[in-house]
N, C-alpha and C positions, 0 to 999 in steps of 0.2 A: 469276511469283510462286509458283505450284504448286513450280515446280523448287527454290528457294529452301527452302522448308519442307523438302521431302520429303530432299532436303542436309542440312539440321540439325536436324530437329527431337530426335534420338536424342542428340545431345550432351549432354553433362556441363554445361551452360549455368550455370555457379553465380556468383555474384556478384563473387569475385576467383577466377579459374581458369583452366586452360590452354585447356579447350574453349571457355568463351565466347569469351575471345583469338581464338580460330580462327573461328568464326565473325562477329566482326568484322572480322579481316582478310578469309574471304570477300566482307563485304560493301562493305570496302573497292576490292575487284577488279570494283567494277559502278559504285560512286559516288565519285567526290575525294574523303574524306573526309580531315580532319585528327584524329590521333587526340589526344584527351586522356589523358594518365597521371598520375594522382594518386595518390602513395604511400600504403602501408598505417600507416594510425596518424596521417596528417594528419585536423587538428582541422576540422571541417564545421560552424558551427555550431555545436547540442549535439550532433551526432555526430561521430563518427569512422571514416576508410575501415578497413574490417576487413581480417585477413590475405587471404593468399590460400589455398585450401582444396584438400587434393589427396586421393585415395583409392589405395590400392593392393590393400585385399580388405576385403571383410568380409562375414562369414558366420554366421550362428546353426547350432549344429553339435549330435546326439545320438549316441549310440552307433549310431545307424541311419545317420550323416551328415550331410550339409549338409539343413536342411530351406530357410532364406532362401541366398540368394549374390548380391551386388549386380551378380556377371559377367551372371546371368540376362536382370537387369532394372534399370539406374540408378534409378530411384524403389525399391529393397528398401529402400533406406540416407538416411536423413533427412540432407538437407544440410548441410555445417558440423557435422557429429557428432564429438563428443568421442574419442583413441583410445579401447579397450579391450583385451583378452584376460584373460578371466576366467570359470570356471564360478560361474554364478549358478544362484538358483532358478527354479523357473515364478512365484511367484508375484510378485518383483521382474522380472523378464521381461518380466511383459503389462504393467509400468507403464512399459514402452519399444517396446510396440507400438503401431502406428494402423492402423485398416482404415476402410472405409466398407461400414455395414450395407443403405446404398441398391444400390451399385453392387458386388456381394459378390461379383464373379468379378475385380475391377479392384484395382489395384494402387495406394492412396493416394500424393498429394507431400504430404510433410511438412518441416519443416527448423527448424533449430536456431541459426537467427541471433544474436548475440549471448546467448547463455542458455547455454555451457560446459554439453552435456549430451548426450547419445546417445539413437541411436533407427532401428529399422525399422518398414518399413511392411509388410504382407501383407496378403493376399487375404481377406476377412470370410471365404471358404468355407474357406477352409484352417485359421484358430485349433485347426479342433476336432482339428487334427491334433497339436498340444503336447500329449501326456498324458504325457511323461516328468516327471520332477520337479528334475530337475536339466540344465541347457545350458552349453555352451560357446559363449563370445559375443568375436568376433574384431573387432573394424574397426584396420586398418591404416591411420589419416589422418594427413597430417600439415599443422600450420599455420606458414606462415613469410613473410616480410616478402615481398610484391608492390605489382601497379599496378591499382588499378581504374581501367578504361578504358572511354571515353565517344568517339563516333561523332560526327563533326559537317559534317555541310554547308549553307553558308552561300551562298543564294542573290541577290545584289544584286540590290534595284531602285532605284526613283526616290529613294522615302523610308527615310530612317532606321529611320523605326517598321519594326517586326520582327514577323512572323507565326511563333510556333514550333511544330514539327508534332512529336511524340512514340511514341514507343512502345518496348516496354523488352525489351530481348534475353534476358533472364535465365529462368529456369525448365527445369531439366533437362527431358529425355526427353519432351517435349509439344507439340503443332505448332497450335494454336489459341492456346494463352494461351503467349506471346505472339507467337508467329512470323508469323502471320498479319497480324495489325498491321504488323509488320515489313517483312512481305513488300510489303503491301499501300504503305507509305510508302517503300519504296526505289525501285515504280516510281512516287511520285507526285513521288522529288526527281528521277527523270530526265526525268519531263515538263515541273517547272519548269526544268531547267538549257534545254533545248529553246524553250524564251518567250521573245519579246526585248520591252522596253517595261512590263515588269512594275511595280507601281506603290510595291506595300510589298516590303519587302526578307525572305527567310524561312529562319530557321533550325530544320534539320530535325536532331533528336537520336537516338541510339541507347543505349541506355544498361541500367543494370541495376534493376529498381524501389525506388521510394523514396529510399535511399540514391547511386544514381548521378544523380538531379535534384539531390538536396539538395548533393553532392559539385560539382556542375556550378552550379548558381550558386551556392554560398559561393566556390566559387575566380575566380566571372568576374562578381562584383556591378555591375562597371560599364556589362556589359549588358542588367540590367533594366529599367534606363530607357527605353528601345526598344521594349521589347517589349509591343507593341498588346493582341493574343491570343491563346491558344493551341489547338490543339486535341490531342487525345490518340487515340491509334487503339488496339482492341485486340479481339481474340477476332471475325477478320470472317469464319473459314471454315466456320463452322458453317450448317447448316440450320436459321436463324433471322431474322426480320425483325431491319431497324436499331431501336438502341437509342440517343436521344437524350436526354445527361445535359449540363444548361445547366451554365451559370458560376454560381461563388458569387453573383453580381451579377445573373443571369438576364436582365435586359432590355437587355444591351450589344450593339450592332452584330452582334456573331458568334453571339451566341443568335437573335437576329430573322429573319438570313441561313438559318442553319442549319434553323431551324422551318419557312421559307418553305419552301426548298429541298427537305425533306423530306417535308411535307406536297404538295406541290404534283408532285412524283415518285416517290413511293412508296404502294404502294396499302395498304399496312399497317407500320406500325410504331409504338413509343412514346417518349413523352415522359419526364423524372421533375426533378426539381432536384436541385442538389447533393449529391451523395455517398448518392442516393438509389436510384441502379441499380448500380452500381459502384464499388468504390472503388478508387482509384489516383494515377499521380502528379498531378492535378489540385490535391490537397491540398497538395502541395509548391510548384508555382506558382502556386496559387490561394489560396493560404495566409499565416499571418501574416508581416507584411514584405517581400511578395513581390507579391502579389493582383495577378497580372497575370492578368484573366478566361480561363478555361479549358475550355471544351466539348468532352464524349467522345462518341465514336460506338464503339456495338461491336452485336454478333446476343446479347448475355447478356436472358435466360438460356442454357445447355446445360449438360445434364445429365452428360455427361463431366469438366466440368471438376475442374481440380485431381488428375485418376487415370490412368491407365496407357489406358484408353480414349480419352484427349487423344490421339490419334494420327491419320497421316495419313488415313487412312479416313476420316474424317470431313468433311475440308477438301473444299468443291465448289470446282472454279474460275470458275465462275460466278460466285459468291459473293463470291470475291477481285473479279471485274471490276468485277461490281455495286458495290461497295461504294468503290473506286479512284474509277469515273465520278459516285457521289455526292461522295465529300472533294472532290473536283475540281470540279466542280460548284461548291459553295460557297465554294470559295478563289476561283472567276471572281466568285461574284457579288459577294464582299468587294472584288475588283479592281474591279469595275465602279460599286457604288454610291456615289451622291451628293447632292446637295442642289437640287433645280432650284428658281430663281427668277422670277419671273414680270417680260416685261422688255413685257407688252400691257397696255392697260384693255381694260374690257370683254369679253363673251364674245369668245373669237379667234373670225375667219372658218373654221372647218375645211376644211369641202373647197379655199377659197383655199389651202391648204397641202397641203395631200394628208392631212388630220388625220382626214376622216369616216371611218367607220368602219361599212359598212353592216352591219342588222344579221343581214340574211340570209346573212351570211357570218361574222361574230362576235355575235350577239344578247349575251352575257356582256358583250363589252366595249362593244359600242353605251351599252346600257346607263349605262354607268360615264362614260363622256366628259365631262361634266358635273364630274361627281366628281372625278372626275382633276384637271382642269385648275382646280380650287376649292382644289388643295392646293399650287399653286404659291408661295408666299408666304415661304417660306425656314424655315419652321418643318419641315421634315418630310423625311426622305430619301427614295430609292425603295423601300428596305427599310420604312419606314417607313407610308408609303402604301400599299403594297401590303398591309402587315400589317391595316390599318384599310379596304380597301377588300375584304380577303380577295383577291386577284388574285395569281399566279405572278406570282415577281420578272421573270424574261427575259420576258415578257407586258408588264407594264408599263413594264420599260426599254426593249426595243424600241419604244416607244410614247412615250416620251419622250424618246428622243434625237430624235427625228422632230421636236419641237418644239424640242431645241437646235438641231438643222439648218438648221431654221429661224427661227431666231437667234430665236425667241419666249421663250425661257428661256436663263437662263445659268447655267455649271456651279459651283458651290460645293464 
C-alpha cells in the first residue's frame, strides 16, 4: 500500500490527463480491472465529461527570472488553467494567486474546473517577494478531445445485490487525499478476489472525484438497482483516528455494521452524519435519483490537506493496515449478518446445548443470556441486537450461531 502511494503520489493526477492514465494502468497491473472510457463532451446527467488537460510550462517570470515554475513543484499551476503569455500588473496578478496563511511555507492545490480561468499557487512566505510592478505570466496548456477513465472490478458472489467500495484517483502531487484510500481499497479488492462463498456481489471503483461517479452511473443506470451500499474510503494515511460519516439514511444495515464495528475496535474515534465530516462522492451515490446508502471512513481531520505538505512523509503504514483490517472487518460482518428466529418455547435448556455461558469467564455476556435469547422473535438482526443490547457484533454472532447449530434458531 505504502509502495503504491510513494509510486504515484507526484503525478500530474488531473481529472482527464495523461498521468492519471498512468496511474490507472499501474493499478491495473495489481487488479483485473475493466477499464471504462467515456469520451470528453458526453452528456452525464447535467454534466458533462470535460477535455482532457495537458501542461507544457508555466512560469511567473520578472526581470530577476522565474519567481513560480510548475517544473519546481506540480501544485505552482492551478489545474485545468486557461493558456496565457502576457505581462500583467502586480495588482491583476494576486487576483490569480492562492496561498494558505495557516500553512505559510506549503504550496496550496487549487484548480480551475469548468470556470475558463488561470491561476497559481505559492507559498504565503513567499508573496512579500512580488514587489516588482509589472510580470510576465506564461502557462503553455492545452485542452483537446480525450477519455475519462474509471477503474472497475467486479467481485461475484451469491446475490445480485452489490456492495460498492470507492475511492477517487484524481488530485495531483498529494499521497493522503486520495491515494491512500486508493491504496488502501486495491488491497481490500485483492483480499475479496481471494474469498470463495461470498454472499453479496461488490463492485470496487477507481475513478476521478465527483464527475468520474456521476460519469459512471449515468453511463451504466442499469446497475443501480443492485446496489445495496456503499462505502467510500479516503485520506487513511494520516496520523489520525478513524472518521465515521453515516448514510444520508443513517440507520441502514451498513451504518449499524460500521458503528458496531468501530466502536467495539477502536479505542478512539468519531462519528458525524451526512456530509458532516467530509464531503465527497457520497453525494453522488447517495444523492438524488441514485440514494443508494453510502458510508465514509477516512483519519479527516489533517492539517496538510489540500498543500504541497500532502506528501509521502506523512503516510504511516500502520495506518494504511489499520484501517484495511477495519473496512474488512465490516465488509465480514455485513457477509455475516442476519435475522435469527426462535424455533423453542420457553427458556432454552443452555448448558443442554452448550449455550451457558459462565460468568467467571465472560461476566459481560453471562449477563445478557437472557436478553439475547428474548430477541429471537424475527424482529431484529444480529446487527441489530447487538446495537440495543450494546455487545461487539463477532461477540454475539458467535453466540448465536451456537444456537442455529443447534437447530434452536433458524436463519433469515
Amino acid at each position: 500500500m505504502y509502495n503504491l502511494i510513494n509510486d504515484l503520489y507526484q503525478k500530474q493526477r488531473n481529472l482527464v490527463s495523461i498521468d492519471y492514465d498512468e496511474s490507472l494502468e499501474y493499478i491495473s497491473k495489481i487488479l483485473p480491472l475493466k477499464i471504462h472510457k467515456i469520451p470528453s463532451g458526453t452528456k452525464c446527467w447535467t454534466w458533462e465529461v470535460p477535455l482532457a488537460w495537458e501542461v507544457k510550462e508555466a512560469f511567473i517570470e520578472n526581470n530577476g527570472g522565474k519567481i513560480i515554475d510548475v517544473k519546481d513543484h506540480p501544485l505552482h499551476l492551478a489545474s485545468y488553467s486557461t493558456p496565457i503569455d502576457k505581462i500583467i500588473s502586480k495588482e491583476e496578478l494576486m487576483k490569480h494567486l492562492s496561498s494558505n496563511k495557516e500553512r505559510p511555507n506549503a504550496i496550496p492545490f487549487d484548480y480551475k474546473y469548468y470556470q475558463n480561468d488561470w491561476g497559481f499557487c505559492v507559498q504565503f512566505n513567499k508573496l512579500k517577494d512580488f514587489t516588482e510592478k509589472n510580470y510576465h505570466v506564461v502557462i503553455n496548456s492545452e485542452f483537446k478531445e480525450g477519455e475519462l477513465k474509471i477503474g472497475e472490478l467486479f467481485v461475484k458472489g451469491e446475490l445480485k445485490e452489490t456492495i460498492v467500495l470507492v475511492a477517487h484517483l484524481c488530485h495531483p502531487a498529494m499521497a493522503n487525499d486520495d491515494l491512500s484510500g486508493v491504496s488502501v481499497l486495491v488491497d481490500i479488492g485483492k483480499n475479496l478476489l481471494e474469498k470463495n462463498n461470498l454472499k453479496y456481489s461488490y463492485r470496487i471503483l477507481f475513478l476521478p472525484e465527483t464527475i468520474g461517479s456521476i460519469a459512471y452511473l449515468s453511463q451504466n443506470e442499469e446497475l443501480i438497482s443492485d446496489m445495496k451500499f456503499g462505502l467510500f474510503l479516503e485520506m487513511l494515511g494520516n496520523d489520525n483516528f478513524h472518521s465515521l460519516q453515516f448514510s444520508r439514511q443513517k440507520n441502514t444495515e451498513i451504518d449499524k455494521i460500521a458503528e458496531n464495528v468501530i466502536k467495539h475496535n477502536q479505542k478512539e474515534f468519531k462519528t458525524g452524519d451526512f456530509r458532516e465530516i467530509i464531503s465527497n462522492d457520497e453525494m453522488v451515490f447517495n444523492g438524488p435519483g441514485v440514494n443508494i446508502p453510502m458510508i465514509s471512513i477516512s483519519r479527516w481531520p489533517y492539517p496538510e490537506y489540500h498543500t504541497s505538505d500532502d506528501n509521502i512523509s506523512i503516510i504511516k503504514k500502520e495506518n494504511l493496515e489499520e484501517s484495511k483490517k477495519l473496512v474488512l472487518k465490516i465488509l465480514e460482518a455485513l457477509e455475516n449478518n442476519y435475522t435469527p428466529i426462535r424455533k423453542f418455547k420457553g427458556p432454552p435448556h443452555l448448558s443442554k446445548y452448550g449455550l451457558w455461558v459462565d460468568w467467571r469467564d465472560d461476566l459481560e455476556l453471562n449477563k445478557m443470556l437472557e436478553k439475547i435469547f428474548l430477541e429471537f422473535e424475527g424482529d431484529n438482526s444480529i446487527v441489530e441486537i447487538a446495537e440495543k443490547l450494546n455487545l461487539d457484533f463477532f461477540v454475539l454472532l458467535d453466540y448465536v450461531n451456537k444456537f442455529l447449530q443447534a437447530k434452536l434458531v433458524e436463519k433469515k
